[in-house]
Structure formats: C-alpha cells, structure tokens
mmCIF file as gemmi writes it, N, C-alpha and C atoms, coordinates in Angstrom:
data_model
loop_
_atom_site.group_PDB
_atom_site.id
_atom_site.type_symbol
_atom_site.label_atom_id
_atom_site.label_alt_id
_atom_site.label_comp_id
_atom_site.label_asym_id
_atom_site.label_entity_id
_atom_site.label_seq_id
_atom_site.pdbx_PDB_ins_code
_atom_site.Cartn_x
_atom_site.Cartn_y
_atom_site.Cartn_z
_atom_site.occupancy
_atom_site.B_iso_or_equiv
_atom_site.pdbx_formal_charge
_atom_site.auth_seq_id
_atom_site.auth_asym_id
_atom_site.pdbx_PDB_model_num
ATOM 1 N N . UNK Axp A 1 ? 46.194 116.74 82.446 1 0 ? 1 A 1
ATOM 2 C CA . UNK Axp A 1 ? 47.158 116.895 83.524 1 0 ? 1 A 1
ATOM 3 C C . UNK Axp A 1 ? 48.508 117.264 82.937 1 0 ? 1 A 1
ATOM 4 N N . UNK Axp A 2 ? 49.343 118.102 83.337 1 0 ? 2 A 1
ATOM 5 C CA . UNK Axp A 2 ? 50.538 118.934 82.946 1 0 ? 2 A 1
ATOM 6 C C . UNK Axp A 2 ? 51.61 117.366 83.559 1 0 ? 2 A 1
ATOM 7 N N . UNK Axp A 3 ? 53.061 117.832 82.574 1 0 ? 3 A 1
ATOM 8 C CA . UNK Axp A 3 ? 53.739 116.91 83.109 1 0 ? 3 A 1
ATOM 9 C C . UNK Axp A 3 ? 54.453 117.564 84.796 1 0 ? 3 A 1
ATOM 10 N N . UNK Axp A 4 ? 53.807 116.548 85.353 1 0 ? 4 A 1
ATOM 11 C CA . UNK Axp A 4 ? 54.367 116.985 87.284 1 0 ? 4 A 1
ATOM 12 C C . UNK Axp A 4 ? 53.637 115.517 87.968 1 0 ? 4 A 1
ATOM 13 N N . UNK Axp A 5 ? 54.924 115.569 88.81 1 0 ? 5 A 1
ATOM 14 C CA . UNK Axp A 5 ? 54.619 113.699 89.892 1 0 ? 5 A 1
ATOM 15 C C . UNK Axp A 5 ? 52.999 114.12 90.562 1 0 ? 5 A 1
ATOM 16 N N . UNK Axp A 6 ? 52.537 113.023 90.595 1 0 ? 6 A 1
ATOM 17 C CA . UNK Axp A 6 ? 51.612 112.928 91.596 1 0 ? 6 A 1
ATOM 18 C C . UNK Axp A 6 ? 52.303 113.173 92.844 1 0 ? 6 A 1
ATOM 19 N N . UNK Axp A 7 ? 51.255 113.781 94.017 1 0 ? 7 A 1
ATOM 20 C CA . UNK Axp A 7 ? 51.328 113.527 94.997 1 0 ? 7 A 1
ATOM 21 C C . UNK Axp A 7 ? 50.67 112.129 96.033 1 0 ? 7 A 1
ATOM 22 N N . UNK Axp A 8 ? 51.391 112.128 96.243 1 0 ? 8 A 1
ATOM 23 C CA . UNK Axp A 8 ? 51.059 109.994 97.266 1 0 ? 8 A 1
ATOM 24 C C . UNK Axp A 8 ? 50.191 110.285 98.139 1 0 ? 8 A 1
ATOM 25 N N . UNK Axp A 9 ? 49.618 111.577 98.459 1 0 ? 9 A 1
ATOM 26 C CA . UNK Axp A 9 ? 48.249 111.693 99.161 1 0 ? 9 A 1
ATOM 27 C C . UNK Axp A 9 ? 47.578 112.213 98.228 1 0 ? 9 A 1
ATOM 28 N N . UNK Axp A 10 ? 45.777 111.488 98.714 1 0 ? 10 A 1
ATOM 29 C CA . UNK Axp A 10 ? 45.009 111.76 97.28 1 0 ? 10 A 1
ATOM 30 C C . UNK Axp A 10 ? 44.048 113.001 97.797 1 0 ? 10 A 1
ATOM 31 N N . UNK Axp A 11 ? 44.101 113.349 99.147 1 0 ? 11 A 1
ATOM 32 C CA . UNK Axp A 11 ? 43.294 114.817 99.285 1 0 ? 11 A 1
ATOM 33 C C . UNK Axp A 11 ? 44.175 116.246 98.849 1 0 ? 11 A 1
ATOM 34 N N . UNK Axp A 12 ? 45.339 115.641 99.293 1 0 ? 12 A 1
ATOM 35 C CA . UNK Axp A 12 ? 46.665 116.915 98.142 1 0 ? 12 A 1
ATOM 36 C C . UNK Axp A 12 ? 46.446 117.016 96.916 1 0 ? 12 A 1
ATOM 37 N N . UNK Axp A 13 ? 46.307 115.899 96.365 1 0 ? 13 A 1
ATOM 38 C CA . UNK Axp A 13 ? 46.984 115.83 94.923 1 0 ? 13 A 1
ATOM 39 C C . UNK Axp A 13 ? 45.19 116.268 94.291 1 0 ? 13 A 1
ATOM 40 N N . UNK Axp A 14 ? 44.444 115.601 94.946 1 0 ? 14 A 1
ATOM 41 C CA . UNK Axp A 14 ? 43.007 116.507 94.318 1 0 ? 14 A 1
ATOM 42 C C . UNK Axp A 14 ? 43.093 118.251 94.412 1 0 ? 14 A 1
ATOM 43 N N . UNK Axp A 15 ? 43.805 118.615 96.076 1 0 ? 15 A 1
ATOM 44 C CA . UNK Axp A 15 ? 43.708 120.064 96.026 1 0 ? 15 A 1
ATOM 45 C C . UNK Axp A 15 ? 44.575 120.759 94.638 1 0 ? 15 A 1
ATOM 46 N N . UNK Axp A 16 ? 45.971 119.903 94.627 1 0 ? 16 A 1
ATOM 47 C CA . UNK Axp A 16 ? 46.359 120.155 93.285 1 0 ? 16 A 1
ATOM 48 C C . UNK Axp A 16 ? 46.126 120.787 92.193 1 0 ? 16 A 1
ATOM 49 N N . UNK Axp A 17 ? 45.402 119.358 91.824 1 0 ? 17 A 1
ATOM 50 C CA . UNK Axp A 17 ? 44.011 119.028 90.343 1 0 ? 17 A 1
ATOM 51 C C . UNK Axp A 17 ? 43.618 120.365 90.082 1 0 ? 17 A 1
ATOM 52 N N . UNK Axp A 18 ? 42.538 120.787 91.961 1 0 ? 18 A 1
ATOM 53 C CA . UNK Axp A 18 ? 41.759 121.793 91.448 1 0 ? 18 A 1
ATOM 54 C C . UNK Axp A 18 ? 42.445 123.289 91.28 1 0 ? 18 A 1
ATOM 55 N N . UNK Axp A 19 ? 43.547 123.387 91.968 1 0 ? 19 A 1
ATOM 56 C CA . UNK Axp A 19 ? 44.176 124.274 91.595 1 0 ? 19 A 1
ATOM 57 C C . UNK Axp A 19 ? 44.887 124.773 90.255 1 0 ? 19 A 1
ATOM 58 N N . UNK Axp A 20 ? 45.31 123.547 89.962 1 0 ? 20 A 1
ATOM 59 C CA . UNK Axp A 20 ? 45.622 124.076 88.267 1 0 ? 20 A 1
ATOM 60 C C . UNK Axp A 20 ? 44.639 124.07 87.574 1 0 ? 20 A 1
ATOM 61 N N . UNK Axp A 21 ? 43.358 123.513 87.703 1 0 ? 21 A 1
ATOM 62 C CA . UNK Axp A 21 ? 42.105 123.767 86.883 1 0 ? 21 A 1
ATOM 63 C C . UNK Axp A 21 ? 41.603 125.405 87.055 1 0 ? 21 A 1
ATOM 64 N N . UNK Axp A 22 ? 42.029 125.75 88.261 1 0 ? 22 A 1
ATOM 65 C CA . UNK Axp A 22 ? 41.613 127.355 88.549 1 0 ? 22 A 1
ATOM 66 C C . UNK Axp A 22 ? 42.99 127.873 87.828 1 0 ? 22 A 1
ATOM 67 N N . UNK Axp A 23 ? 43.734 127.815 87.609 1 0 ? 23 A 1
ATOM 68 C CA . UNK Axp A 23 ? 44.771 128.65 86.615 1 0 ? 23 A 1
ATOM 69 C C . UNK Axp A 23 ? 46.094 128.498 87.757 1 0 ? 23 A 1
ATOM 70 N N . UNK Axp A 24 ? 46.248 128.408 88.809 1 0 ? 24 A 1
ATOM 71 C CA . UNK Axp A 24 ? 47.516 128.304 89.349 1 0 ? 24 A 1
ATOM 72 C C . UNK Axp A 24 ? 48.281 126.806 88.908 1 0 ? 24 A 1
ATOM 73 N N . UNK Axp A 25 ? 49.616 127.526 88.997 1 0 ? 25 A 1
ATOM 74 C CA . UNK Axp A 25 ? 50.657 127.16 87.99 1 0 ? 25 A 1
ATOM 75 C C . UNK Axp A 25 ? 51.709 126.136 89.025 1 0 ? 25 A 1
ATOM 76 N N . UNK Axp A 26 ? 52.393 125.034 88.84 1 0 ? 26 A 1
ATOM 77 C CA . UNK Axp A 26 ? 52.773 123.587 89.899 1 0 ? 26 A 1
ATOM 78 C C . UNK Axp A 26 ? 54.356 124.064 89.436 1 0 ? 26 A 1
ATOM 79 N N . UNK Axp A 27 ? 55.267 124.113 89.68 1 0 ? 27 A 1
ATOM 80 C CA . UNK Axp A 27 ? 56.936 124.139 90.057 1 0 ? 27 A 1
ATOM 81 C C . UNK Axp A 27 ? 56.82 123.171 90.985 1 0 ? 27 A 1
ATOM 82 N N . UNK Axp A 28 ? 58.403 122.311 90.156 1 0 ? 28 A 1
ATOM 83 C CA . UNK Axp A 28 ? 59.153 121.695 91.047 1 0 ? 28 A 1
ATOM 84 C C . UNK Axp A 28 ? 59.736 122.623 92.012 1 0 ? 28 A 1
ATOM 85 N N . UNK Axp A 29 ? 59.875 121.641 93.71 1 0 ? 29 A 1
ATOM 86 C CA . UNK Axp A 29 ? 60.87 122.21 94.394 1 0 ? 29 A 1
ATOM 87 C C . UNK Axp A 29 ? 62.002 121.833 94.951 1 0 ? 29 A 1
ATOM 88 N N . UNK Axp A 30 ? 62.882 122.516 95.286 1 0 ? 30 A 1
ATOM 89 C CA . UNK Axp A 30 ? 64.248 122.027 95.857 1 0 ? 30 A 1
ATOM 90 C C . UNK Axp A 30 ? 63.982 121.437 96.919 1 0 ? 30 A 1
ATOM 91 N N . UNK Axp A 31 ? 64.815 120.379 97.793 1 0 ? 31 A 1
ATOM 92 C CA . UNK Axp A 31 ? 65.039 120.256 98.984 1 0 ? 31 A 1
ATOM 93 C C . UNK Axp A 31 ? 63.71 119.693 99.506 1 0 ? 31 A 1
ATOM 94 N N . UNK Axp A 32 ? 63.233 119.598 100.635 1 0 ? 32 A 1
ATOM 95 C CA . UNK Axp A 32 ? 62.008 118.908 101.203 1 0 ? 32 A 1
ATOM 96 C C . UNK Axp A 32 ? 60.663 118.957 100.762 1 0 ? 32 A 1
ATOM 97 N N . UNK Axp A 33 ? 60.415 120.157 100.18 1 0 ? 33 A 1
ATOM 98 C CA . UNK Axp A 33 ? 58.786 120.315 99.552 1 0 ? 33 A 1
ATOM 99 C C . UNK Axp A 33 ? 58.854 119.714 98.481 1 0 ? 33 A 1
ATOM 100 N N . UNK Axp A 34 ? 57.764 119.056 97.865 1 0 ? 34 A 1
ATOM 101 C CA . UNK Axp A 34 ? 57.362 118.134 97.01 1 0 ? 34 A 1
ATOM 102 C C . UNK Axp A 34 ? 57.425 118.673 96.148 1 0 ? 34 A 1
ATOM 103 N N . UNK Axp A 35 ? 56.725 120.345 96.218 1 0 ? 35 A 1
ATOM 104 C CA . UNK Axp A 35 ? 56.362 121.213 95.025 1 0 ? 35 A 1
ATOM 105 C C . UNK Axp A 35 ? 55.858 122.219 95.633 1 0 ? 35 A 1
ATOM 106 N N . UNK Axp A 36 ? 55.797 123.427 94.422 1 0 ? 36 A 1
ATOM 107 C CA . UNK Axp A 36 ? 54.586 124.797 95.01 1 0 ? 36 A 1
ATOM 108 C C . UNK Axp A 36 ? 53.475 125.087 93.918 1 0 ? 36 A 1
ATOM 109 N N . UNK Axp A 37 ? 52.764 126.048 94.278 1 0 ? 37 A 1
ATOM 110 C CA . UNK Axp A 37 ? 51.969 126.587 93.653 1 0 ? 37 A 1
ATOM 111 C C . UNK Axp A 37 ? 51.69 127.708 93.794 1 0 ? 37 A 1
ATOM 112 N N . UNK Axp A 38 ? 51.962 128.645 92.64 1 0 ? 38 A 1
ATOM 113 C CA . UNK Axp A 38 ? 52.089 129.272 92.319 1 0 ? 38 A 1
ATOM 114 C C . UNK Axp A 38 ? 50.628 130.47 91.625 1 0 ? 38 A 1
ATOM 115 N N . UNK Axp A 39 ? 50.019 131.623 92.16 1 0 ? 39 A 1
ATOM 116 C CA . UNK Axp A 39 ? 48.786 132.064 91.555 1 0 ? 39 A 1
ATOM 117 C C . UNK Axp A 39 ? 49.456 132.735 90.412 1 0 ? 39 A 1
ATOM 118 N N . UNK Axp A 40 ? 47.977 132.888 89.922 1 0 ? 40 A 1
ATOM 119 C CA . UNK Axp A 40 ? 48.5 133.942 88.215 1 0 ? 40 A 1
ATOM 120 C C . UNK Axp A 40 ? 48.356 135.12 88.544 1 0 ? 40 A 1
C-alpha cells in the first residue's frame, strides 16, 4: 500500500485497493474530496 489515508468506508477504500493494483495513481485533494484517482 502507497503512503495515502485510508478511506473510513471499507467498500471505497477496497475500490481504491483495486484500483491502484490496476495501475491508477491516488492524489491528495483540496477542499471536500478525500482524494482522486487518477488513470495511466
């Protein structure tokens, strides 16, 4: 796991998981969103 917060829901934070396991990339975000994700 890359350094980035969990998300406090665990069906997010799995979609997460599997997303950076497929190669998309987690940024912090400003202001209300938790975070993004980003494809390659």
């Amino acid at each position: 796991m890359a350094n980035r917060p969990r998300h406090p829901r665990k069906e997010i934070e799995a979609a997460v998981e599997y997303a950076i396991h497929c190669g998309w990339q987690h940024t912090k975000a400003t202001g209300h969103a938790w975070g993004m994700l980003r494809c390659p």
